[in-house]
LOTORTOR-922203 format. One record per residue (C-alpha): residue number from 1; residue in one letter; chain; x, y, z. Coordinates in steps of 0.05 Angstrom, whole numbers. Example, Ala and Ser with C-alpha at 12.3 -4.5 7.8 and 13.67 -1.06 7.14 Angstrom:
2
k:r:c:px:py:pz
1:A:A:246:-90:156;
2:S:A:273:-21:143;
END
This chain:
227
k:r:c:px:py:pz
1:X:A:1209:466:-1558;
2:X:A:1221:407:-1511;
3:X:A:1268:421:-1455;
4:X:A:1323:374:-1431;
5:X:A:1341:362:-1354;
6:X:A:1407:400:-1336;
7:X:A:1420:330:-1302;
8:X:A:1454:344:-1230;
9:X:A:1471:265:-1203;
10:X:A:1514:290:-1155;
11:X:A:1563:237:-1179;
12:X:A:1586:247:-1247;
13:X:A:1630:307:-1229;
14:X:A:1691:267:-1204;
15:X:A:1745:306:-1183;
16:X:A:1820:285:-1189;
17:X:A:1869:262:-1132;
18:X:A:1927:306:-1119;
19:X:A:1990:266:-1118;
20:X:A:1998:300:-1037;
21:X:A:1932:262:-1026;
22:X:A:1959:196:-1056;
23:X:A:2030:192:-1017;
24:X:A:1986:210:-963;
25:X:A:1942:148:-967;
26:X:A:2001:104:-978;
27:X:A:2057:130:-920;
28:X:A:1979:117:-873;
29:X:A:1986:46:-891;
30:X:A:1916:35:-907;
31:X:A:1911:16:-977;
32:X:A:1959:-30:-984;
33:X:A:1960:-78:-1040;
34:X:A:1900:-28:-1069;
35:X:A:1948:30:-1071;
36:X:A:1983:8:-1125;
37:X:A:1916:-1:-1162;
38:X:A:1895:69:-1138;
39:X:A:1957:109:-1152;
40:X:A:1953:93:-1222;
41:X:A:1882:124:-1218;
42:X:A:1882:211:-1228;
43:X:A:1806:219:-1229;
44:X:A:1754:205:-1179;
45:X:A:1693:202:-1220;
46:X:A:1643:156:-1205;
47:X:A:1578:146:-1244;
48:X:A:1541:168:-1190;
49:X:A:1440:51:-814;
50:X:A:1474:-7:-762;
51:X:A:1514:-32:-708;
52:X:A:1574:-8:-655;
53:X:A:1633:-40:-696;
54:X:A:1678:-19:-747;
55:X:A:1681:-75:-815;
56:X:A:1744:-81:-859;
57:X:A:1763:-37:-927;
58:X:A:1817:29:-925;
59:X:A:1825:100:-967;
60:X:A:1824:165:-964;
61:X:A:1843:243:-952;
62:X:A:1810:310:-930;
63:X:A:1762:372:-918;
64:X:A:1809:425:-964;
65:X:A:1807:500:-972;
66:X:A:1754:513:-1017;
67:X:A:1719:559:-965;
68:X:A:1658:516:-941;
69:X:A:1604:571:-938;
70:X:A:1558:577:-870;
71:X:A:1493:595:-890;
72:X:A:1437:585:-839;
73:X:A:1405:524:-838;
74:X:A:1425:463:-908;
75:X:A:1360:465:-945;
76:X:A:1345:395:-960;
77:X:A:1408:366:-939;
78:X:A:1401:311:-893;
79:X:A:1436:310:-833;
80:X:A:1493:258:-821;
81:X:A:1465:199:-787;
82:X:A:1505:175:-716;
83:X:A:1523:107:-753;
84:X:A:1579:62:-724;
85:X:A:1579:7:-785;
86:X:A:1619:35:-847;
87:X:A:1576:3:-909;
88:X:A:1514:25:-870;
89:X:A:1542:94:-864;
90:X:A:1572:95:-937;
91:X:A:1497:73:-965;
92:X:A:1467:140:-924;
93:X:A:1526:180:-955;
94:X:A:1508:153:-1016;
95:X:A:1438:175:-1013;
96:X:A:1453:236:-991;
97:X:A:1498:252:-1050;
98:X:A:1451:229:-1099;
99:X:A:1392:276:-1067;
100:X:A:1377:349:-1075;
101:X:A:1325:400:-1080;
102:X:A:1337:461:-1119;
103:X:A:1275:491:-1098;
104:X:A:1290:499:-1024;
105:X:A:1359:488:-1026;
106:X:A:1421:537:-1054;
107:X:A:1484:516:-1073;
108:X:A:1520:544:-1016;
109:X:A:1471:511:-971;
110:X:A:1489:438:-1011;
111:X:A:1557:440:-996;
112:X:A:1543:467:-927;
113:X:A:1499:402:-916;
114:X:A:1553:365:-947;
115:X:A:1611:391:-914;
116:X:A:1578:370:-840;
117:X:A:1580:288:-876;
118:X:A:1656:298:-867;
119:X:A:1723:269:-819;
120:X:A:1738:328:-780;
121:X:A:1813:302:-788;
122:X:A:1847:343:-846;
123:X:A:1893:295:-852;
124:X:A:1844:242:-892;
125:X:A:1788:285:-902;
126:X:A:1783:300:-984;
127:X:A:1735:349:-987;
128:X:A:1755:371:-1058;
129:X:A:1730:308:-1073;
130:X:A:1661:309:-1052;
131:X:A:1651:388:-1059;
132:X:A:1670:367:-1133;
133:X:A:1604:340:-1138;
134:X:A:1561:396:-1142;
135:X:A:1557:430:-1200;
136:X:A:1577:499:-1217;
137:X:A:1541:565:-1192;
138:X:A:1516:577:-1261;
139:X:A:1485:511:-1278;
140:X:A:1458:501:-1208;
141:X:A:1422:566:-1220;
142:X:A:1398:542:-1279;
143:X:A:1370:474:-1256;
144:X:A:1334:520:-1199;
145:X:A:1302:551:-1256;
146:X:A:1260:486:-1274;
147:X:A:1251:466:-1201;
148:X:A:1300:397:-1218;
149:X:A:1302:360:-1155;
150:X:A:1318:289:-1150;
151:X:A:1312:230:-1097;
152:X:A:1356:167:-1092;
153:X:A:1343:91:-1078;
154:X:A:1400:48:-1049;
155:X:A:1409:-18:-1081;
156:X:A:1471:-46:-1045;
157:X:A:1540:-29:-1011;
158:X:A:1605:-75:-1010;
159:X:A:1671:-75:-997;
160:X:A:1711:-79:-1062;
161:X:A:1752:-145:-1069;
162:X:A:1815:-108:-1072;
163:X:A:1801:-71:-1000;
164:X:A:1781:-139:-965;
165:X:A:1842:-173:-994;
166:X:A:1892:-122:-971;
167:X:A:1862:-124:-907;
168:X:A:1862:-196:-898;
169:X:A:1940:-187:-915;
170:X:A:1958:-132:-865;
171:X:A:1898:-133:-817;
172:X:A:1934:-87:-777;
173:X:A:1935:-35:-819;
174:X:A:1860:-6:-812;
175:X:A:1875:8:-744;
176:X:A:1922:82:-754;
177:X:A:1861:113:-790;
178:X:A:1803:59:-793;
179:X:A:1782:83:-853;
180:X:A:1734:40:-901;
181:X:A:1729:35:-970;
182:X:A:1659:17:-998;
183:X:A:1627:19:-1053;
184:X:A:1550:27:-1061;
185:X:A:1497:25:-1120;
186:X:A:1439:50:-1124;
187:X:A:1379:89:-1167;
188:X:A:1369:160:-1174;
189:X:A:1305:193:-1197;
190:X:A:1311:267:-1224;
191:X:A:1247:317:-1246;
192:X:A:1233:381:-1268;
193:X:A:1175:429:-1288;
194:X:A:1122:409:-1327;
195:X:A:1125:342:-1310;
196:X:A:1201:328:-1338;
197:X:A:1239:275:-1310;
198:X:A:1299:210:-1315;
199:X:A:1319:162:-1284;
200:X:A:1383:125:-1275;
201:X:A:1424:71:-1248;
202:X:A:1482:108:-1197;
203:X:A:1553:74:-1167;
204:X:A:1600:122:-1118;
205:X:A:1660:76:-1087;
206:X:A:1672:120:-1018;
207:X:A:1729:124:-964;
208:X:A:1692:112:-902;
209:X:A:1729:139:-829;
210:X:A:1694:95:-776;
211:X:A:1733:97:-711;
212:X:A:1717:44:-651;
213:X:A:1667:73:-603;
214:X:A:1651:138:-649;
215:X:A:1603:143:-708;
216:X:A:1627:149:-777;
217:X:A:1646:197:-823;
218:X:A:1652:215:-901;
219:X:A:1725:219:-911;
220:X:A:1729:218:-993;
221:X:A:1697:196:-1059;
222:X:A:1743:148:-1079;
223:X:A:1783:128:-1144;
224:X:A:1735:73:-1168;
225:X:A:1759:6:-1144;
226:X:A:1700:-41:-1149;
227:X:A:1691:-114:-1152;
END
């Protein structure tokens, strides 16, 4: 009997945006024109290194109570790269979301990995979001079962159209929370035992916190606004 992949892209569990998050986003000022665009957007779901400046594009919220656990050491999450340059950051983020390792790595150990990624300013820092990610102790359990890991390839990043035109209309208004909106696509490979595997083309539109003179941060997956 042939068994299918309990796929795990780290990006097709999108998680929706409280309306506290949303208001929150707006009264910062940094989406702007896009906010409108955004608010009208409940889900988050997305079909899932560089210089000492910050680049244009706004969104995002924060690390939430969902009790990130501690276990020693993150398995095979990487650690956050000390990145100054938002799309360069958002592309490792990317990556990083798109990558795991069930063989060496437990779910409380993903999230862990993932949770370090994030703003350490609760005011923007959506961790529901990106926690929302990773599938559910039962199916993670059973993807360790057949060994699934998977690796990523980064095609591209880009500020979305809407980002860089709200910021060319209010460049002033990155600078309360410089945080970057980016989008990035990419490849992910996934495998299994006995020689299973898939493939499959990935796009995750992040909020990227990147303030002067300090390296970046994951702040949120973000509603998709692409273009």
């Amino acid at each position: 009997m042939r068994k299918r992949s309990l796929s795990l892209s780290l990006s097709s569990y999108g998680v929706g945006w409280s309306a506290r998050q949303r208001i929150a986003i707006v009264s910062v000022a940094l989406l702007l024109a896009i906010a409108a665009a955004v608010a009208l957007l409940t889900g988050g779901g997305n079909s899932h290194q560089a210089p000492d400046t910050a680049a244009p594009a706004p969104t995002d919220s924060p690390p939430s109570p969902e009790a990130v656990p501690k276990p020693s050491g993150s398995g095979s999450v990487p650690k956050p790269p000390q990145i100054a340059e938002p799309v360069a950051y958002a592309k490792a983020a990317a990556r990083m979301l798109w990558s795991y390792d069930t063989r060496d790595t437990s779910r409380d150990q993903q999230l862990a990995g993932m949770q370090a990624w994030m703003t350490s300013e609760p005011r923007y820092a959506d961790w529901a979001s990106v926690a929302g990610q990773v599938p559910d102790p039962v199916l993670w359990s059973r993807m360790a079962d057949q060994d699934q890991h998977a690796t990523a390839r980064v095609t591209e990043g880009h500020y979305p159209g809407a980002f860089k035109q709200a910021l060319a209309e209010d460049p002033s208004a990155i600078t309360k929370a410089y945080i970057y909106v980016v989008t990035v696509n990419g490849k992910q490979q996934i495998a299994w035992k006995k020689s299973g595997g898939g493939a499959g083309e990935r796009a995750v539109t992040l909020a990227v916190q990147c303030r002067p003179n300090q390296h970046c941060t994951l702040a949120a997956i973000a509603p998709s606004v692409t273009q």
